[in-house]
Legacy VTK file of the C-alpha trace (Angstrom):
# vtk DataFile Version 3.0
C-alpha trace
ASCII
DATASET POLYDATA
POINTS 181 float
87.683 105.067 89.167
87.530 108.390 87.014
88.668 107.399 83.639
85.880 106.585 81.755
83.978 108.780 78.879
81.547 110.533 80.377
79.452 110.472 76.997
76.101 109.773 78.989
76.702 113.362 80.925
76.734 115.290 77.421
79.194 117.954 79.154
82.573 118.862 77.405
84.050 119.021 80.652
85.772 115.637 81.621
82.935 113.637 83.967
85.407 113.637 86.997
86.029 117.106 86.631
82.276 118.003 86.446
81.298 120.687 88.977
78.822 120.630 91.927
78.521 123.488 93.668
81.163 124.768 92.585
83.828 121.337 93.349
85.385 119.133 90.721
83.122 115.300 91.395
86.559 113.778 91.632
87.336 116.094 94.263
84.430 115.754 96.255
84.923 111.600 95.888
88.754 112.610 97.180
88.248 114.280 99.991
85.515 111.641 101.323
88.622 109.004 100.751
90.958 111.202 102.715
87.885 111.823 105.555
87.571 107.909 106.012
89.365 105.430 107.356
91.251 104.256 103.776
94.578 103.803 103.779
95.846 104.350 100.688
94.073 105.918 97.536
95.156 105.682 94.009
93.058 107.155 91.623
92.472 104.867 88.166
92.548 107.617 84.596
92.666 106.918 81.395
93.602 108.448 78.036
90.100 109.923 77.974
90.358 111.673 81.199
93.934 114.107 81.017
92.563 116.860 82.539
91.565 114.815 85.468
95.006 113.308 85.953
96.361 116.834 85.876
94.087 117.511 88.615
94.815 114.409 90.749
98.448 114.631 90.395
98.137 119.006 91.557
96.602 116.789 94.617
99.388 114.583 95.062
97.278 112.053 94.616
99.139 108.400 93.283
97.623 107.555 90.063
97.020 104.002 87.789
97.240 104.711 84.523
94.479 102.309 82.500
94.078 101.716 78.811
90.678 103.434 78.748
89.098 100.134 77.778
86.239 100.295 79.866
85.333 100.178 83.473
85.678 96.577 83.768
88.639 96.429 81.642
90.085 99.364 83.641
89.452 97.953 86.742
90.649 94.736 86.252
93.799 96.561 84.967
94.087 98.820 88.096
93.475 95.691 90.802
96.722 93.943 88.960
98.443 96.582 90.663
97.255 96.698 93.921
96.848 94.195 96.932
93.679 93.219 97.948
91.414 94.526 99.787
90.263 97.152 97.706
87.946 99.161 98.053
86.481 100.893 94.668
84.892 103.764 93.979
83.042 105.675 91.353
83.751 109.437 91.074
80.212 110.730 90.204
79.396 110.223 93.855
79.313 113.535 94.881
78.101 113.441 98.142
79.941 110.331 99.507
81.526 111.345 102.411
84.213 109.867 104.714
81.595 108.264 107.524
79.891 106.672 104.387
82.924 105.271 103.207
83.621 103.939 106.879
80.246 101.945 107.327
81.087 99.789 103.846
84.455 98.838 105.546
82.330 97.923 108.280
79.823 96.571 106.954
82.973 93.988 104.749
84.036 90.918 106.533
85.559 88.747 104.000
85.795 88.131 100.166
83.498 91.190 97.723
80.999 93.011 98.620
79.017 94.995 96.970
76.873 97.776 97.891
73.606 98.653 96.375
70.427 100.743 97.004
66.967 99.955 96.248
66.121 100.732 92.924
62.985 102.230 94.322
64.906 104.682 96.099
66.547 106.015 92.874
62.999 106.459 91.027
61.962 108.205 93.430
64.977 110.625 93.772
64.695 110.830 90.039
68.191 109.725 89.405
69.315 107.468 86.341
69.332 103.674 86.765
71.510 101.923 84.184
71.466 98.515 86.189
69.250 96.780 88.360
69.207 93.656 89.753
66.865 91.566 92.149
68.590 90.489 95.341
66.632 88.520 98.165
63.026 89.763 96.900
64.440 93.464 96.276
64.967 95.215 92.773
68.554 96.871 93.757
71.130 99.109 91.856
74.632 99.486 92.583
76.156 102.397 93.660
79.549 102.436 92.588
81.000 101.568 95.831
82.863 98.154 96.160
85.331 96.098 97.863
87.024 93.603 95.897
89.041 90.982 98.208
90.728 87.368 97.576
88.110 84.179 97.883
84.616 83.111 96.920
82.658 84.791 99.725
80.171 87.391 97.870
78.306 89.975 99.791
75.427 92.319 99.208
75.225 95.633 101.582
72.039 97.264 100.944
71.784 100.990 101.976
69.271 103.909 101.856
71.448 106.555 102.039
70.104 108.953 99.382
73.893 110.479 98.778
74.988 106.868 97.627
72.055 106.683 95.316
72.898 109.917 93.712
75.300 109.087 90.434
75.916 111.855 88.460
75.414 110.189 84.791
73.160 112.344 82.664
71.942 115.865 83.341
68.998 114.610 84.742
70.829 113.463 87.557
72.699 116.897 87.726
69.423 118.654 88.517
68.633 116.505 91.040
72.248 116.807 92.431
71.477 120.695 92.406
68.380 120.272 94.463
69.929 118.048 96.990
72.611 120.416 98.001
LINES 1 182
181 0 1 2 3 4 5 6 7 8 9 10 11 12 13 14 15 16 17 18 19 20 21 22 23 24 25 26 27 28 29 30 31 32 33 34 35 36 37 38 39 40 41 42 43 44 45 46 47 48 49 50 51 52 53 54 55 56 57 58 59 60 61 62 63 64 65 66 67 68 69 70 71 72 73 74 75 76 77 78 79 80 81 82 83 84 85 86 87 88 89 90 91 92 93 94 95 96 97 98 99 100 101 102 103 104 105 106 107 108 109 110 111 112 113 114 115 116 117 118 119 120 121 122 123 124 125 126 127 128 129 130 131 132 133 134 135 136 137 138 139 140 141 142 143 144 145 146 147 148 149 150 151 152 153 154 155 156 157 158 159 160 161 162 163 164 165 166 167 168 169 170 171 172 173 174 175 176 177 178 179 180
């Protein structure tokens, strides 16, 4: 997913295209997809995100083009297209990796699943938290990362793996990016 606005990150650069260290996010979120066991990647932009879409298709990398509605719009739009399972993924991850992306597959039996770190972790990396939510006695937030599948089954994977708590939304979260690497 890298075709939203960006307008929390305050950068005239296009979110996905956002450098750390040097490397595009959407690059970085790429080359984790490419290290893992995925299949198939298609990369969702929008209207707001051209540059991006430049970038992806230099890559070779199959794109869904979405109204630019939102990220639920957008993704609803983008899962018409494909067949389930899917798994999703944010690109202001940058440093999801391929072995990350492996455990959530699994870690997914059947139907959605979700995964989510403790919101405590994210306080005290400093990152942004835009959403929490309490699951089995725990105040979690999710990170981005999801598999969307056919029937009712819903599933929570909870993880403390600082690089999946690390969203790059606001330049807050860029610092703490910077002193990560």
């Amino acid at each position: 997913m890298c075709g939203g606005k960006g307008t929390r990150l305050d950068t005239p650069v296009e979110k996905p295209m956002f450098e750390i260290d040097g490397v595009p996010m959407v690059e970085r979120v790429s080359t984790a997809v490419a290290d893992s066991r995925i299949d198939g990647v298609h990369a969702v932009v929008s209207p707001h995100t051209p540059e991006t879409r430049h970038h992806l298709d230099a890559l070779s990398i199959p794109i869904v083009d979405a109204p630019g509605d939102g990220y639920v719009e957008d993704l609803s739009y983008a899962l018409d297209r494909v067949e389930p399972p899917v798994l999703t993924v944010v690109s202001d991850l940058p440093f999801l990796d391929g072995a990350c992306l492996d455990r959530v597959l699994a870690a997914h039996d059947r139907g959605s699943l979700t995964v989510c770190v403790p919101a405590a972790l994210k306080r005290q990396l400093g990152t942004s938290t835009d959403m929490t939510f309490e699951h089995e006695g725990r105040e979690l937030a999710p990170t981005g990362i999801n598999v969307v599948d056919d029937g009712d089954a819903e599933t929570t994977y909870v993880t403390y793996d600082a690089r999946l708590a690390i969203n790059v939304n606001r330049q807050t979260d860029v610092t703490v990016a910077e002193a990560f690497l």
